[in-house]
C-alpha positions in Angstrom: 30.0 3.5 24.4 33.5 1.9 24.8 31.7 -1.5 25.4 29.2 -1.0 22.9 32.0 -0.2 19.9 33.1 -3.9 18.8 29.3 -4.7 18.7 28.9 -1.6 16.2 31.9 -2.8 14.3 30.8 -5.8 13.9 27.5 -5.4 12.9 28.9 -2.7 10.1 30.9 -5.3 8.6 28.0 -8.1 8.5 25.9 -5.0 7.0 28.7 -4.5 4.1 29.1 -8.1 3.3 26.1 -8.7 3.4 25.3 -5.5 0.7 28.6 -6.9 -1.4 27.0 -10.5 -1.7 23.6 -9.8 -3.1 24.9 -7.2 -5.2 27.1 -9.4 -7.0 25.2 -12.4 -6.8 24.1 -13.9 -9.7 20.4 -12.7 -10.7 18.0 -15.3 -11.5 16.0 -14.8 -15.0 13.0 -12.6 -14.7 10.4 -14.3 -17.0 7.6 -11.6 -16.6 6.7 -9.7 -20.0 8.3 -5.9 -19.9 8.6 -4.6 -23.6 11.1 -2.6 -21.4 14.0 -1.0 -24.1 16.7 -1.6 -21.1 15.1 -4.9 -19.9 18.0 -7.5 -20.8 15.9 -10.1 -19.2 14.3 -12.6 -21.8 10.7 -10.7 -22.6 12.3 -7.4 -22.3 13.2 -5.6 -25.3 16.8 -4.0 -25.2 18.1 -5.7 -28.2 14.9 -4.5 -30.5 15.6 -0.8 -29.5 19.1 -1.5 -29.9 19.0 -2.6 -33.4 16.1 -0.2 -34.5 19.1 2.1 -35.4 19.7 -0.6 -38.5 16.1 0.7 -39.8 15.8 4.3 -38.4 17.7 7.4 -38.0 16.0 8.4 -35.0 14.2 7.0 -32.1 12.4 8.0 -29.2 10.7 6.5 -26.4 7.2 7.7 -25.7 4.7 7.0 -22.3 2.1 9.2 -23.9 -1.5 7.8 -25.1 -2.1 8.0 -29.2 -4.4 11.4 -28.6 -1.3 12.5 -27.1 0.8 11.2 -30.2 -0.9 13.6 -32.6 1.5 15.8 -32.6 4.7 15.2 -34.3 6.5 13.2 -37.4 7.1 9.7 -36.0 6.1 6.5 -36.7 4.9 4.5 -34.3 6.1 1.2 -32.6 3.6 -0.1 -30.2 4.4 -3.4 -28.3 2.0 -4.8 -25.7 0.1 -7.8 -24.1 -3.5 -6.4 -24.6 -4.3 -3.7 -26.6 -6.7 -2.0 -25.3 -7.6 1.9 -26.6 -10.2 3.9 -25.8 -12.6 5.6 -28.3 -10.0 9.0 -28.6 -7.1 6.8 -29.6 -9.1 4.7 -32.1 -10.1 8.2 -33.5 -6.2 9.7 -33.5 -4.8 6.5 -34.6 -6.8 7.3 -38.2 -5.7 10.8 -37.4 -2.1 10.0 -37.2 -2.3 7.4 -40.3 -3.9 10.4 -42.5 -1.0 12.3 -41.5 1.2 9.7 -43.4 2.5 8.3 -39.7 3.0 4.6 -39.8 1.8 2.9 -37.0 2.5 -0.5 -35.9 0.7 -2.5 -33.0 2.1 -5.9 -32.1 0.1 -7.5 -29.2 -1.0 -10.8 -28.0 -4.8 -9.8 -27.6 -6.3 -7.0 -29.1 -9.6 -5.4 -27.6 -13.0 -6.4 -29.7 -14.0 -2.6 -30.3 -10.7 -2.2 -31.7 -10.9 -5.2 -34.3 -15.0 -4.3 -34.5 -13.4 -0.4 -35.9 -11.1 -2.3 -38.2 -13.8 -4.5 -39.4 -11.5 -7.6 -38.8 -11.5 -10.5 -36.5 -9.0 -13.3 -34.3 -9.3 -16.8 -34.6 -8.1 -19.5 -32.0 -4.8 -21.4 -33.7 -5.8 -25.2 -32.9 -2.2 -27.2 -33.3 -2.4 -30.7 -34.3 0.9 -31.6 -33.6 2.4 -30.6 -29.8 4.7 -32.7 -29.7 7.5 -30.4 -31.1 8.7 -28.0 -29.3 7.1 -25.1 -32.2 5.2 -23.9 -34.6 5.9 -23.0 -37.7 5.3 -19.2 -39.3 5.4 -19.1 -43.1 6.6 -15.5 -44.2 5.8 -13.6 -47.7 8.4 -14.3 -50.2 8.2 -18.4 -48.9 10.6 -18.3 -46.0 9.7 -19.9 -43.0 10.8 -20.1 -39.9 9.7 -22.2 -36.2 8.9 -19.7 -33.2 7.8 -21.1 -29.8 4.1 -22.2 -29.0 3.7 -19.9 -26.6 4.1 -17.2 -29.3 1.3 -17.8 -31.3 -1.9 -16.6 -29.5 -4.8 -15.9 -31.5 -4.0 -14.7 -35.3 -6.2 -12.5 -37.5 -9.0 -14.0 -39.7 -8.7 -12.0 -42.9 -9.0 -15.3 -45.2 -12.0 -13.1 -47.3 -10.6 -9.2 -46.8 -9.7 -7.3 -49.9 -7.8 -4.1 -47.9 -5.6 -6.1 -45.6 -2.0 -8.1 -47.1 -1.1 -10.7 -45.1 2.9 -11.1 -44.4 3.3 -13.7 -42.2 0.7 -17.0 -41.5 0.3 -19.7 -38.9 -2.9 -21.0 -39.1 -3.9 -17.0 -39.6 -2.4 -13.7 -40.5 0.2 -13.2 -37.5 1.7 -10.2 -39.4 -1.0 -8.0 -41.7 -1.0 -4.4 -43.1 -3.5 -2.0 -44.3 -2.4 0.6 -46.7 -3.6 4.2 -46.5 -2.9 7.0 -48.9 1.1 7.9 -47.4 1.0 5.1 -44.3 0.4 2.0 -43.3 -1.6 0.2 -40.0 0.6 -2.9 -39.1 -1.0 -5.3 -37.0 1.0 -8.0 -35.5 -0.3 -10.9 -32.9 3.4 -12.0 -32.0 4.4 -9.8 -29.9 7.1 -11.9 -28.2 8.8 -12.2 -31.4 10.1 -8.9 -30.9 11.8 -9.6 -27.0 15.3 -10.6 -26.4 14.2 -13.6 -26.4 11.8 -14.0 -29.4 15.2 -12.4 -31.9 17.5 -14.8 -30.4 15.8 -17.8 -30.9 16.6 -19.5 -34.0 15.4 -17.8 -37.2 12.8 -15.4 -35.0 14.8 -12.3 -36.1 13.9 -12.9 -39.7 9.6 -11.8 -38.7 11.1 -9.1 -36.4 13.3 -7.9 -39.9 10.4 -8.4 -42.0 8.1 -6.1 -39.9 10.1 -3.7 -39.1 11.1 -3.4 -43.3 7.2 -2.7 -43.7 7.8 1.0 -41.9 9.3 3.7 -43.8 12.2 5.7 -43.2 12.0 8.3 -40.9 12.5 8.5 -37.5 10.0 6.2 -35.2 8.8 6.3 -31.4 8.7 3.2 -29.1 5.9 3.6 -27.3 4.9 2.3 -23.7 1.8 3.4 -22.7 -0.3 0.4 -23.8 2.0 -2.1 -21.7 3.0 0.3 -18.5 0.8 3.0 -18.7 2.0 6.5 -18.1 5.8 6.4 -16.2 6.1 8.6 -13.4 9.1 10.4 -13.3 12.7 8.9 -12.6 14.6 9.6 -9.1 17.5 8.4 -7.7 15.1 7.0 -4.8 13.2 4.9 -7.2 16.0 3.7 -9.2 17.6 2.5 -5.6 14.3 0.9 -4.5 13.8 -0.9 -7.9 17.5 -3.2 -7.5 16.5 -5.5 -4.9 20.8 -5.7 -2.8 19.7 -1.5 -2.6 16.4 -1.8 -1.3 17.7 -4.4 1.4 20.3 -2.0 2.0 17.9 1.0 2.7 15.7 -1.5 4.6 18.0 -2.8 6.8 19.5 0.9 7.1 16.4 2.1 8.7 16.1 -0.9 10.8 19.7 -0.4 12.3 18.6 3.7 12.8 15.5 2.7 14.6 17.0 -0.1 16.8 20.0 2.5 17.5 16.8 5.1 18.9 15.1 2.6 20.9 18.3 1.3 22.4 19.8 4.5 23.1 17.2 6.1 24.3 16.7 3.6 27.1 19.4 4.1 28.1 19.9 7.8 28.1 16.5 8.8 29.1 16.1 8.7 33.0 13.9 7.0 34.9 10.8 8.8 35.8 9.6 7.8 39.5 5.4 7.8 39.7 4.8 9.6 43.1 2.6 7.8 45.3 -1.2 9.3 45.5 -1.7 11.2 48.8 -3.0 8.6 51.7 -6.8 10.2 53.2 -4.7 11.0 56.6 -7.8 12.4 58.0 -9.6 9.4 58.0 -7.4 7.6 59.6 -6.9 10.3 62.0 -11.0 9.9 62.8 -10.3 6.2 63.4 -7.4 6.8 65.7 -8.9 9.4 68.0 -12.5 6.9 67.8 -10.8 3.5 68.8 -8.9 6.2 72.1 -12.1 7.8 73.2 -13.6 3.9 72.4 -11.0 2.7 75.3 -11.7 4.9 77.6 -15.3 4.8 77.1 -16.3 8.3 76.3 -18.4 7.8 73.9 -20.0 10.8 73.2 -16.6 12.9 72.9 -16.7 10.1 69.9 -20.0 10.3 68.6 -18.8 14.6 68.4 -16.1 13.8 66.7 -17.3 11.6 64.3 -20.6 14.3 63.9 -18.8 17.1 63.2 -16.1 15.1 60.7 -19.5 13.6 58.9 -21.0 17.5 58.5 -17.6 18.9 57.4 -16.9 16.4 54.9 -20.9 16.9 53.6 -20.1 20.8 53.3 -17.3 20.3 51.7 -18.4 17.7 48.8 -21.8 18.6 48.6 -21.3 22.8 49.4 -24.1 22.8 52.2 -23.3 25.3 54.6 -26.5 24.6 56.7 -28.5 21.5 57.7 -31.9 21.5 58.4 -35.0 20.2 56.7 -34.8 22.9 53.8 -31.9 20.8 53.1 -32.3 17.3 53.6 -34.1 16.6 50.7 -30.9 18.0 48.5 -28.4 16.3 50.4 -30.6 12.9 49.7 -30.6 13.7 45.6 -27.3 14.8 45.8 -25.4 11.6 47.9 -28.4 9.1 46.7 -29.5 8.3 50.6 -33.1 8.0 51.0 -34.9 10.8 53.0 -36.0 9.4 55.7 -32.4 8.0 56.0 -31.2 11.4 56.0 -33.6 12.9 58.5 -32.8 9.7 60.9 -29.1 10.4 60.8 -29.2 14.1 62.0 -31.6 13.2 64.4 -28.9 11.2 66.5 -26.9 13.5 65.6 -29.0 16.4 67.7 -29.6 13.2 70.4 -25.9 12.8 70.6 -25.5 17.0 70.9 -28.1 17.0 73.6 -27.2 13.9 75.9 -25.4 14.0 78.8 -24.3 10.9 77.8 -23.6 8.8 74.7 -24.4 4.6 75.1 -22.1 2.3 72.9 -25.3 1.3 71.3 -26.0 4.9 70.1 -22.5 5.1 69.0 -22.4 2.4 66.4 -26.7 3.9 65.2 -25.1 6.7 64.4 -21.8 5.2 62.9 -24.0 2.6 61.1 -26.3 5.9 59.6 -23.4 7.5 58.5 -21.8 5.2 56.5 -24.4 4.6 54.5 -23.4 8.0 53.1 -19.7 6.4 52.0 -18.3 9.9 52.6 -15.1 7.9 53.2 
């Protein structure tokens, strides 16, 4: 442990300057499209919620679908790339409106059941000049103002509708409104207008102002759902894992913890010897006592011993406590030697058990017959 200790030190340190450095350093811009009220990235949407306190009393934010709007007194801010409800929140959205909620939807493409419901329709904006760096937007009252390209999308065709007012154009309604008896439906297809982004640049603000003015007083909900879908619920886990110097720091947390358990337990854990499998002593005990009866040429004291080690090995593997011919026909299913094989071997072995004397030559027959057995 002593030697180990400057290595821990040091490695703690690295660890803690390396935590301090990517926590301070400087973030790069984050370009993706949030709509998120504490995103201060340039599609994200903190200043818009900020300011909605110039135009409402109160405001909420909401993760909950427009059937599950119903309920309450707000109006309605929806912001979102594609907008995209299904047939119960067409049918509360004219739920919500009879109520004399105000319900705004600002979104670069709107689904065609949705338009099809409203009896409206998109056109594609064909610019004949690219060379500038934007468009113009021409609001009502004969202000206008110059947003980016990438702002303008596809803006409503409503060129021959009686029940929609168009309050912004650029090359369509990009801002429109539908009255109903105590509400209005605000439809807007610059949705980027309303980013961090979209009210800093140049005269932007001004369309953002202009829609906003078209909901009434009263307290209003930002809503989420049709961007991010339904939030699960904050924890300080997921707030850690969602800045990038914390994550790295619980990464390379659990990577130091798990190195530390391999390492140490290595090293604590003792060495576990295999013991060596038991040597068949008997058989070489056979071969011993064979080769010394071999030398001195008494062979049949051999051929006995190797007889009566063949038989016990055969009662003991096979459970055969008798051999005779009732039996030789099981012993050859049971150790796969032919019959006649079988019969052949305890023949010599009753030739062997009679004889005054064993040859060499009837030594190795009967060795020969007994190995085809492989009882070794």
């Amino acid at each position: 442990m002593r030697k180990e200790k400057p290595l821990y030190i040091v490695l703690g340190v690295l660890f803690v300057t390396y935590v301090t450095v990517e926590y301070y350093s400087p973030k790069p811009l984050d370009w993706t499209i949030t709509f998120d009220q504490n995103d201060k990235n340039p599609y994200g949407a903190f200043i818009l919620f900020d300011r909605l306190d110039n135009f409402f009393p109160e405001k909420i934010v909401s993760f909950h679908t427009l059937h599950e709007s119903k309920e309450g007194d707000a109006h309605l801010l929806i912001l979102a790339e594609n907008f995209n409800p299904s047939d119960p929140d067409i049918d509360a959205l004219h739920d919500i409106l009879d109520e004399g909620r105000t319900v705004m939807i600002a979104s670069r493409m709107f689904s065609q059941s949705f338009l099809d419901e409203l009896k409206i329709d998109t056109k594609v904006e064909v610019f004949e000049n690219i060379t500038a760096d934007s468009t113009s937007v021409a609001l009502e009252g004969g202000t206008t103002i110059h947003v980016p390209w990438s702002f303008v999308n596809t803006p409503f065709d409503i060129d021959s509708s009686t029940i929609w007012n168009s309050h912004a154009k650029s090359g369509g309604g990009v801002l429109i409104s539908k009255d109903y008896p105590s509400a209005k439906l605000i439809l807007s297809s610059l949705p980027l207008a309303f980013t961090n982004y979209g009210l800093l640049h140049d005269d932007v603000y001004l369309f953002a102002e202009k829609a906003l003015n078209l909901i009434p007083e009263g307290s209003v909900q930002y809503n989420r759902y049709y961007h991010v879908g339904k939030q699960e619920p904050a924890t300080p886990m997921r707030y850690v894992l969602s800045q990038a110097p914390l994550r790295w720091a619980v990464y390379l947390s659990l990577l130091l913890l798990l190195c530390y358990l391999l390492i140490g337990s290595r090293r604590l854990q003792r060495a576990i010897q295999v013991p060596e499998p038991l040597e068949n002593t008997t058989l070489q005990f056979v071969k011993t006592i064979g080769a010394l009866y071999h030398r001195e040429g008494n062979h049949k004291n051999a051929a006995l011993k190797l007889s009566g080690h063949f038989t016990h090995v055969l009662a003991t593997r096979y459970y055969l406590s008798t051999f005779d011919e009732n039996t030789y026909k099981t012993l050859a299913a049971k150790s796969g030697v032919p019959l006649e094989d079988v019969v052949k071997t305890f023949d010599l072995i009753q030739v062997v058990k009679q004889s005054p004397k064993v040859s060499e030559e009837l030594l190795v027959q009967l060795y020969d017959n007994i190995a085809k057995f492989k009882i070794h």
